[in-house]
MIKE-522610 format. One record per residue (C-alpha): chain; x, y, z. Coordinates in steps of 0.2 Angstrom, whole numbers, always signed. Layout:
atom cadena: A; xx: X; yy: Y; zz: Z
...
//
This chain:
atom cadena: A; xx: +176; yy: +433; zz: +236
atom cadena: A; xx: +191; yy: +443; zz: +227
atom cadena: A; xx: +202; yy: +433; zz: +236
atom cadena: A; xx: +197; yy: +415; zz: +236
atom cadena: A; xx: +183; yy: +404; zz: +245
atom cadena: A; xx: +194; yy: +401; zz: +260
atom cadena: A; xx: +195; yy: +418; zz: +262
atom cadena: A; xx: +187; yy: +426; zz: +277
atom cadena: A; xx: +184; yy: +445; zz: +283
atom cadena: A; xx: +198; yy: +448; zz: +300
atom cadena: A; xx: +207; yy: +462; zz: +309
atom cadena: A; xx: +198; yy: +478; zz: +310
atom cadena: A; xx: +187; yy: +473; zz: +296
atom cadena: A; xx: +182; yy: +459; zz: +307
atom cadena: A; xx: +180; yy: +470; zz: +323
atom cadena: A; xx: +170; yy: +482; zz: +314
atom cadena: A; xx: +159; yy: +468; zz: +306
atom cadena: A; xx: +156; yy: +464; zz: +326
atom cadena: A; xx: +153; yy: +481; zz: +330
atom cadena: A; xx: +170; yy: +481; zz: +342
atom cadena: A; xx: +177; yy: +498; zz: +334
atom cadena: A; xx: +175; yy: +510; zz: +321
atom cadena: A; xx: +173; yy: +507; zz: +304
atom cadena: A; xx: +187; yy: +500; zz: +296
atom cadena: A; xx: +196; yy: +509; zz: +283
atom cadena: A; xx: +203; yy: +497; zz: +274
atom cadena: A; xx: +197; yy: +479; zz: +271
atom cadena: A; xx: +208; yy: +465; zz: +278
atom cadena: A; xx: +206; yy: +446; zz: +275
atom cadena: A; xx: +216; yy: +430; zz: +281
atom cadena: A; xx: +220; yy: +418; zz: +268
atom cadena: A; xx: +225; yy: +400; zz: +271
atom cadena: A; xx: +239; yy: +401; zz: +257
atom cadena: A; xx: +248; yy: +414; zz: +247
atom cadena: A; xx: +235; yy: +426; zz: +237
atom cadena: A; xx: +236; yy: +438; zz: +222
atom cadena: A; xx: +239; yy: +455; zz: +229
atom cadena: A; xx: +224; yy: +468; zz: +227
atom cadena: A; xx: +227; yy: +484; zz: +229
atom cadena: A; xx: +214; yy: +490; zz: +240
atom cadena: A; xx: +212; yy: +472; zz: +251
atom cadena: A; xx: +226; yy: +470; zz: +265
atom cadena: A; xx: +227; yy: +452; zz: +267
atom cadena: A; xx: +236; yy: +442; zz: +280
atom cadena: A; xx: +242; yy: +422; zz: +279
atom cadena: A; xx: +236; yy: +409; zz: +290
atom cadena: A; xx: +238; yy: +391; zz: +289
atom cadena: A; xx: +230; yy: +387; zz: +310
atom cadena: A; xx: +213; yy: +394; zz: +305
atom cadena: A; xx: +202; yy: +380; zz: +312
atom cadena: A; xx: +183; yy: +378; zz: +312
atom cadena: A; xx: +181; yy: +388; zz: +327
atom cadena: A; xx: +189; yy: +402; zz: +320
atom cadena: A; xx: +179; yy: +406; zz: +307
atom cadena: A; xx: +158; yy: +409; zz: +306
atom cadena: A; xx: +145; yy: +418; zz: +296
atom cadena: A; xx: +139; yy: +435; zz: +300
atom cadena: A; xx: +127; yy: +445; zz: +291
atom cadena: A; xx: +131; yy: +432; zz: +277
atom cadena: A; xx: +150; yy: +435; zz: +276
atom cadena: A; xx: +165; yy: +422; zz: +283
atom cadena: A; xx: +171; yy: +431; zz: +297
atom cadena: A; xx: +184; yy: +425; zz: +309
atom cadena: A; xx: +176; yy: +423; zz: +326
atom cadena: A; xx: +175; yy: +437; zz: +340
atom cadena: A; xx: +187; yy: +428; zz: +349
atom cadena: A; xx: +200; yy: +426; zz: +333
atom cadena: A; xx: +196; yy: +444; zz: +329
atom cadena: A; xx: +202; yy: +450; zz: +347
atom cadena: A; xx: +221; yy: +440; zz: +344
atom cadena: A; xx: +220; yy: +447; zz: +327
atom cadena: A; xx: +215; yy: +465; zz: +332
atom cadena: A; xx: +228; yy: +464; zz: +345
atom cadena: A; xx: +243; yy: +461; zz: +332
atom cadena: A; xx: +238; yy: +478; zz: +324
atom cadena: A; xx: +231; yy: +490; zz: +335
atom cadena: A; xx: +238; yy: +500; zz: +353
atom cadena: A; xx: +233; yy: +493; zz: +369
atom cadena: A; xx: +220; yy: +505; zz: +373
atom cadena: A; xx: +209; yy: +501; zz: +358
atom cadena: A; xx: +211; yy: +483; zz: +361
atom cadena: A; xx: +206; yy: +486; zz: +377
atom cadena: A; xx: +189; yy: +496; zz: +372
atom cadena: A; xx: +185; yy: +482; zz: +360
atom cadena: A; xx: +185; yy: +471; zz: +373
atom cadena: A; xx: +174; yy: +480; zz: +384
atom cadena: A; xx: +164; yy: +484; zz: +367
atom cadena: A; xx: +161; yy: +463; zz: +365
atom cadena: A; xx: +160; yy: +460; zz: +384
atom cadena: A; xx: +143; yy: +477; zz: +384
atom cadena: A; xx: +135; yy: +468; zz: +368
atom cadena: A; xx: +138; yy: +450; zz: +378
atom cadena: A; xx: +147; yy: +442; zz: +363
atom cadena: A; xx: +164; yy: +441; zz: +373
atom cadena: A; xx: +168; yy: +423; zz: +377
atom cadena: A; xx: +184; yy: +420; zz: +389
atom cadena: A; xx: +186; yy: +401; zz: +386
atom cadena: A; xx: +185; yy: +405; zz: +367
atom cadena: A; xx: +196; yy: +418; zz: +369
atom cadena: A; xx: +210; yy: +408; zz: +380
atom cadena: A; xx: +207; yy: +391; zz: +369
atom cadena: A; xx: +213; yy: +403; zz: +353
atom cadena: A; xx: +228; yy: +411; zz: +363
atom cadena: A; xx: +232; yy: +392; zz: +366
atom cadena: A; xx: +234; yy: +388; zz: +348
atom cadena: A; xx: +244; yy: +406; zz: +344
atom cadena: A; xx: +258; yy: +404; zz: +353
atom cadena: A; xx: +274; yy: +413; zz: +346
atom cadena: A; xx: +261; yy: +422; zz: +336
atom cadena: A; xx: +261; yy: +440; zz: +334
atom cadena: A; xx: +247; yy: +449; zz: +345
atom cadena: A; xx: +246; yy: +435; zz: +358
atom cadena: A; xx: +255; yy: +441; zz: +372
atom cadena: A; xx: +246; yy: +459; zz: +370
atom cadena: A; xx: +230; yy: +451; zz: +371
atom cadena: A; xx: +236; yy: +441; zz: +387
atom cadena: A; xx: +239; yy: +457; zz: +395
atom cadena: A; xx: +223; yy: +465; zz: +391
atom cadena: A; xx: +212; yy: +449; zz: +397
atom cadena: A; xx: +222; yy: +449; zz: +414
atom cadena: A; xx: +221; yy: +468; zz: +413
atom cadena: A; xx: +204; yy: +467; zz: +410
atom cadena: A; xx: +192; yy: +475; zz: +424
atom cadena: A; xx: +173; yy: +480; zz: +416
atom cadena: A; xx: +171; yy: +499; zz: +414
atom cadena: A; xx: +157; yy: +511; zz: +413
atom cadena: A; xx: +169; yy: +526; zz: +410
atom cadena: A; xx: +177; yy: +527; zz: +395
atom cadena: A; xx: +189; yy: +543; zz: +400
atom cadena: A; xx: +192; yy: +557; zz: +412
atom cadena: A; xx: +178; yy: +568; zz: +406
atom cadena: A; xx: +163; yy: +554; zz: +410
atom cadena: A; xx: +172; yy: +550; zz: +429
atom cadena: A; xx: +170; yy: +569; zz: +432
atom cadena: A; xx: +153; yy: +567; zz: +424
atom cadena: A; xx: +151; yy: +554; zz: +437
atom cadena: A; xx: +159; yy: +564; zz: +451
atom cadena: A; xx: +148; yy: +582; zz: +448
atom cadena: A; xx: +131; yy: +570; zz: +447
atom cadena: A; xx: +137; yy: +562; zz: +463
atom cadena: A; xx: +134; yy: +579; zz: +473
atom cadena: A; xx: +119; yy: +584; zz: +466
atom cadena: A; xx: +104; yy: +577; zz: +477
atom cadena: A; xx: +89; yy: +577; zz: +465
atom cadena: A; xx: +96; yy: +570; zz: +449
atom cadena: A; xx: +92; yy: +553; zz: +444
atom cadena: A; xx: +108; yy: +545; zz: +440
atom cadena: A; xx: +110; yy: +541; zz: +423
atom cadena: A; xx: +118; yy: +523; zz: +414
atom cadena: A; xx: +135; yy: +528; zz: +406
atom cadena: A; xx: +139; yy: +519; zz: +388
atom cadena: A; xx: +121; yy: +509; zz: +386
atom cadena: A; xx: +121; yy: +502; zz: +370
atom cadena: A; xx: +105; yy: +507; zz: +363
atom cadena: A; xx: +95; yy: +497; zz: +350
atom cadena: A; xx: +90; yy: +508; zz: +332
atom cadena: A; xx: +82; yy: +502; zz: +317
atom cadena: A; xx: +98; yy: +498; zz: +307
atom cadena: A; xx: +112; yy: +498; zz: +319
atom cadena: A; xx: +116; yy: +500; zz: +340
atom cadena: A; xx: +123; yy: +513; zz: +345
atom cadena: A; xx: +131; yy: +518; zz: +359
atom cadena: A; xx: +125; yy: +535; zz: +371
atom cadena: A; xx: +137; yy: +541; zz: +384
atom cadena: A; xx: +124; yy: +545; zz: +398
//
C-alpha cells in the first residue's frame, strides 16, 4: 500500500509469501513506474508486469510463483534458486509452461538466463545435502527399519512445515 495500488509483493518477499524460502528480511515490491523511496521497502521497476504475473494470496498482490522464480533468480545464488524450485514443484505449485511463457517475455532481463539453467538443471530431489544421502545410505543396510520419507511437507494448524525424515 505504501507504494501505490499497482504495487505488488515480489523477490524473496514473494518466495516467502509462497512458502519457497525463509522468511524474507526485507520487504521488496515491483512497481510499474518510478516510486518514492522508503526506507525500509526495496522496490524494483517493471513496466512488462502482465495479468499473468500478478495474483492475490492471502489477500495481498503478489507476482505469480512463476514470476517470483525469474525475480528470485536475479537476486539470489544458484543453489537457493534451485531449492525454491524443488520447494514449489513438493507443495505442487510449480507450473513449467508458466515458468517458460514468463522467461519468454524476460529476455535480456536480469535472472533469465540463471533461471534457464536451473529449470534444464532441474532433476526432483529428496536429498537436500550430503548428511541426508548418508542418512539414506546407513538406513539402506539396516534390514528391520521402515524406510522413512525424506523432506514430506507436513500440514500444522498455521503453517506447513517441512521434516527431514
Amino acid at each position: 500500500m505504501a507504494c501505490g495500488t499497482k504495487a505488488v509483493l515480489s523477490h524473496r518477499s514473494a518466495a516467502d509469501l509462497w512458502g519457497l524460502r525463509p522468511t524474507a528480511t526485507r520487504l521488496e515490491v515491483t512497481v510499474p513506474e518510478v516510486h518514492r523511496h522508503i526506507s525500509s521497502i526495496t522496490t524494483y521497476r517493471s513496466r512488462v508486469l502482465g495479468a499473468g504475473d500478478i495474483t492475490i494470496k492471502d489477500g495481498v498482490p503478489v507476482t505469480s510463483v512463476a514470476r517470483t522464480l525469474l525475480d528470485l533468480s536475479a537476486v539470489v545464488r544458484a543453489d537457493d534458486l534451485e531449492a525454491a524450485i524443488d520447494r514449489a514443484e513438493r507443495l505442487r505449485i510449480f507450473d513449467l509452461r508458466a515458468v517458460v511463457e514468463v522467461l519468454e517475455r524476460a529476455r535480456g532481463r536480469r535472472g533469465a538466463k540463471a533461471l534457464r539453467q536451473a529449470i534444464a538443471a532441474y532433476h526432483p530431489s529428496t536429498q537436500k545435502n550430503e548428511l541426508e544421502r548418508a542418512f539414506k545410505r546407513l538406513l539402506s543396510m539396516a534390514q528391520d527399519i521402515t524406510r522413512p520419507a525424506f523432506n514430506a511437507l507436513v500440514d500444522r494448524e498455521t503453517r506447513t512445515i517441512e521434516v527431514d525424515a
